[in-house]
N, C-alpha and C positions, 0 to 999 in steps of 0.2 A: 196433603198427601199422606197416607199412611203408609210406612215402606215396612216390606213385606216381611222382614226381624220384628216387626210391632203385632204380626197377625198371628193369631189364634182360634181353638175351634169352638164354633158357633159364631165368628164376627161376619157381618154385614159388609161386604165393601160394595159403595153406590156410586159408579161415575170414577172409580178410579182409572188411574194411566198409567201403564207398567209397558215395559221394552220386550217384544217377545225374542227371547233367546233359540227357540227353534218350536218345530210343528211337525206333526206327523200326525199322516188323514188314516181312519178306520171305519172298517166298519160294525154295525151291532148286528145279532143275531138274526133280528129281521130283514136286513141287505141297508139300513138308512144310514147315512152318512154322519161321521162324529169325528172332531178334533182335539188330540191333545196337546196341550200350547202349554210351553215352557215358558213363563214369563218371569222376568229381572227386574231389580233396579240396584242401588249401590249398596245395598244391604245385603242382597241373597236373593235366591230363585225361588221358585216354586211352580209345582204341576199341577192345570189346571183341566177340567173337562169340558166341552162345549157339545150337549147331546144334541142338539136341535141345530142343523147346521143349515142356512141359506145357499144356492149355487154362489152370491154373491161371495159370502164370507168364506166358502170353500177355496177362491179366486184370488182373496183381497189380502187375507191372514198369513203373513209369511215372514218368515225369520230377517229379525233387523228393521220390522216394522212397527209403531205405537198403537197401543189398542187402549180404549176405554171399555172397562168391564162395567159388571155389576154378576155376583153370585157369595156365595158362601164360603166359609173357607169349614174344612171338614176334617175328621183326621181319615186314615184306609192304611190298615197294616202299622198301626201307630207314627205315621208320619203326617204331617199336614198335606191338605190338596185344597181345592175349589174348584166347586161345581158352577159354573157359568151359566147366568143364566140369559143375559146378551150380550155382545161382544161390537166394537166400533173402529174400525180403524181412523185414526187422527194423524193430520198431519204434524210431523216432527219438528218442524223450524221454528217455534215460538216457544217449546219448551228447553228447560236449560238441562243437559246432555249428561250435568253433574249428577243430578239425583238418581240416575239409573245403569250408569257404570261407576263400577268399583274402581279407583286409581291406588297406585304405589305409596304407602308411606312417605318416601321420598318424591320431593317435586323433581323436576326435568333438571334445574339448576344442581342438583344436591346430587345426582345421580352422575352427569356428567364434570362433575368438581372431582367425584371419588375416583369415576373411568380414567381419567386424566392421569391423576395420582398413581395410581396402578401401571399406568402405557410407561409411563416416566422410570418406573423402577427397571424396566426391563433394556439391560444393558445391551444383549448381542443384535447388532447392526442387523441379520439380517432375519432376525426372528420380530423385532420392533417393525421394520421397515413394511413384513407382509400384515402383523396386526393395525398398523396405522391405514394402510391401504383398504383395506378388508372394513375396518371400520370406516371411512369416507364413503366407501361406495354404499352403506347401509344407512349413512347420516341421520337420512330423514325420516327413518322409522325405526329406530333403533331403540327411542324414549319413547316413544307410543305402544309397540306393541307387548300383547300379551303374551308368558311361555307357553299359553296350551290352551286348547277350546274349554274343556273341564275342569277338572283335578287341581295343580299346583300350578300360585301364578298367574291365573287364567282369571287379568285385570288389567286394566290400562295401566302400561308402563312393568308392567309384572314380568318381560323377558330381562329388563338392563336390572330391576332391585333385586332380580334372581342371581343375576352375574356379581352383583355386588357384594349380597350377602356372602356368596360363595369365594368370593376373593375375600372378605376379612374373615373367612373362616380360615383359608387356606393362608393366608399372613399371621395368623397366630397357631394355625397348626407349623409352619414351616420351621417358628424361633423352638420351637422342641425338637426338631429333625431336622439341626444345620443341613445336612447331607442332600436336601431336597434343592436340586437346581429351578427357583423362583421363576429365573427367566421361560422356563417350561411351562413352570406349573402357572404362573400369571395370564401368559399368553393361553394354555389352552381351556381355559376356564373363558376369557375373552372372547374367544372366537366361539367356544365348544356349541351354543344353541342359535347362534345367528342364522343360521340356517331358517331356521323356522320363522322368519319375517319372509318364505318365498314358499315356506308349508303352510303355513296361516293367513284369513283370508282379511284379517284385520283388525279392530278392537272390537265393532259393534257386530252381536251373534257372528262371534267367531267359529268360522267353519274349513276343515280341510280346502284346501285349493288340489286342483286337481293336479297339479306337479308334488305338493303335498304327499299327495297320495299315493302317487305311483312313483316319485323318487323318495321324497322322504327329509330331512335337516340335515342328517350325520350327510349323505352323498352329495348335498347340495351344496351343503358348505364345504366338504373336501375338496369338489371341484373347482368352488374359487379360490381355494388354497393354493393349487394344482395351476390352475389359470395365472394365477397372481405373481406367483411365483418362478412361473417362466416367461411372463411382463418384464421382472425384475431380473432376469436369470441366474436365478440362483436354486433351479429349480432340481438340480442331482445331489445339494448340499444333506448333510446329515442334519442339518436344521430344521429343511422342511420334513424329510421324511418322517421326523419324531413329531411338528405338528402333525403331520395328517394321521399320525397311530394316537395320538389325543382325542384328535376327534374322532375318528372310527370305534373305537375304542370306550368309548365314555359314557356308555348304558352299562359297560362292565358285565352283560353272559351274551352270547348268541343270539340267547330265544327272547333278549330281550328290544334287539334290534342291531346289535355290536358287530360289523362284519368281523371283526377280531376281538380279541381277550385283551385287557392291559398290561404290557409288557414291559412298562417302564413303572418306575415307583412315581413318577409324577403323573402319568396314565391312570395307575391305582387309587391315587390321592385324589385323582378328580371324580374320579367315578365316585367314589364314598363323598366325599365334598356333597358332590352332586343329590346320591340320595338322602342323604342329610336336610340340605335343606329345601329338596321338595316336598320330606316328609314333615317333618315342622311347619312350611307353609299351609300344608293339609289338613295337619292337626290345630292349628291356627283359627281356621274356620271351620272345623269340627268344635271345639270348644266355644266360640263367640256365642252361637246358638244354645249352648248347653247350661243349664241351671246346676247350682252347686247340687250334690248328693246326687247326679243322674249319669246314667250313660248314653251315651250318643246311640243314632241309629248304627248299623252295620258299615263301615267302610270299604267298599270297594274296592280301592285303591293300595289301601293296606292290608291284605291279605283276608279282608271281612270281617275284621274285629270291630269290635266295640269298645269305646275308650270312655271311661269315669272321669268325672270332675269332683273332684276331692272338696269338703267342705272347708272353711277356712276359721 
């Protein structure tokens, strides 16, 4: 298998197998029908064209399904693509699931040894009691899923080493800022993207779910804040009401999705926490692709710059 960090332009691939990540149908100038298939594997993506399309493969080609290619790999606007020039959908059960999703530096054990550590620090009875709950009920997908269809994170197990990173960020931001009440700021870095295990539709071609889409994480998870906490009754304390301004709160402007602004310093601290290391994650696999003395394509994400890899 050649995985797709290995492709370059002018290379042949014959009979490869790659994971399509999503598909969108078009058409060309003359009304005939044409596909372009996002395909993955644990390497990175890439966008591919299929001009000549069958009613069959129009039917059969769909996100979260295996294809065997064959076509070219091309550059268009200085980026790489592939021009397709037949496509096969294969059944998935006989290949091994590793080589075409991305997983977390940390394994499952290593992730939940450090979640642990962290629940343990947190002293008040009834800020621990709604994090521990909150966490049972998400159990079984809490080490699987990804933070995001795209961008940052957006890899098996990429939602919990996200929460991770961002707790020993915030454990060694805090021994500078005694001032910072941990038991806040622990817990809402915990909970703050759980949500999105009920916006996302899973690991393989990850796609909005349709609660996803019309509620959203921050509302999803407040309301089992909300929910959980009046289980527990403890639902008028000053306790919760500063969880649920963590989570609300925790994209840090409006227009970035925050029904509120952060009003507490441990609100503030997550929300930076937070883009800290989604932008790092970003820049992560912006750089992996990148040869020394180059600059990357345009980033989206980060306001559409272009970032240099310094020679060494």
């Amino acid at each position: 298998m050649i995985f797709i960090n290995e492709f370059s332009e002018g290379l042949q691939i014959v009979d490869g197998i790659y994971l399509v990540n999503g598909v969108t149908k078009g058409k060309t100038n003359s009304g005939a029908d044409y596909l372009s298939i996002n395909i993955k594997d644990k390497t990175s993506e890439i966008d591919t064209k299929l001009w000549s399309v069958s009613p069959e493969q129009l039917e059969s080609i769909k996100a979260g399904c295996f294809i065997k290619i064959k076509g070219n790999v091309i550059s268009y606007r200085d980026q790489l693509q592939m021009k397709l020039d037949d496509v096969e959908v294969v059944e998935g059960k006989d290949l091994n699931l590793d080589n075409f999703i991305k997983t977390a530096p940390l394994n499952r054990e290593e992730l939940s040894t450090q979640l642990k550590s962290y629940v343990n620090l947190i002293n008040d009875d009834i800020i621990k009691s709604i994090v521990v709950k909150i966490l049972t009920m998400y159990r079984e997908d809490q080490y699987d899923y990804p933070a995001a269809s795209k961008n940052h994170h957006a890899y098996h197990g990429g939602l919990m080493y996200h929460t991770i990173s961002m707790l020993n960020i915030a454990n060694a931001l805090a021994s500078l800022y005694p001032e910072i009440d941990t038991d806040y700021l622990f817990s809402g870095i915990i909970l703050h993207d759980l949500g999105k295990i009920e916006e996302l539709s899973g690991v393989v071609a990850t796609e909005y779910t349709t609660k996803g889409k019309l509620v959203g994480h921050i509302s999803i998870l407040h309301a089992q804040v909300c929910l959980v906490a009046k289980e527990l009754g403890c639902e008028e304390s000053e306790q919760v009401m500063l969880l649920e301004h963590m989570i609300l709160a925790h994209h840090g402007k409006l227009e970035y999705g925050s029904p509120v602004l952060p009003m507490t310093r441990e609100a503030e601290l997550i929300n930076l926490i937070d883009n800290i290391d989604a932008r790092m994650d970003t820049l992560r696999k912006v750089y992996d692709g990148l040869e020394e003395g180059e600059f990357s394509p345009r980033v989206f994400s980060l306001e559409n710059r272009t970032f240099y890899k310094q020679k060494k």
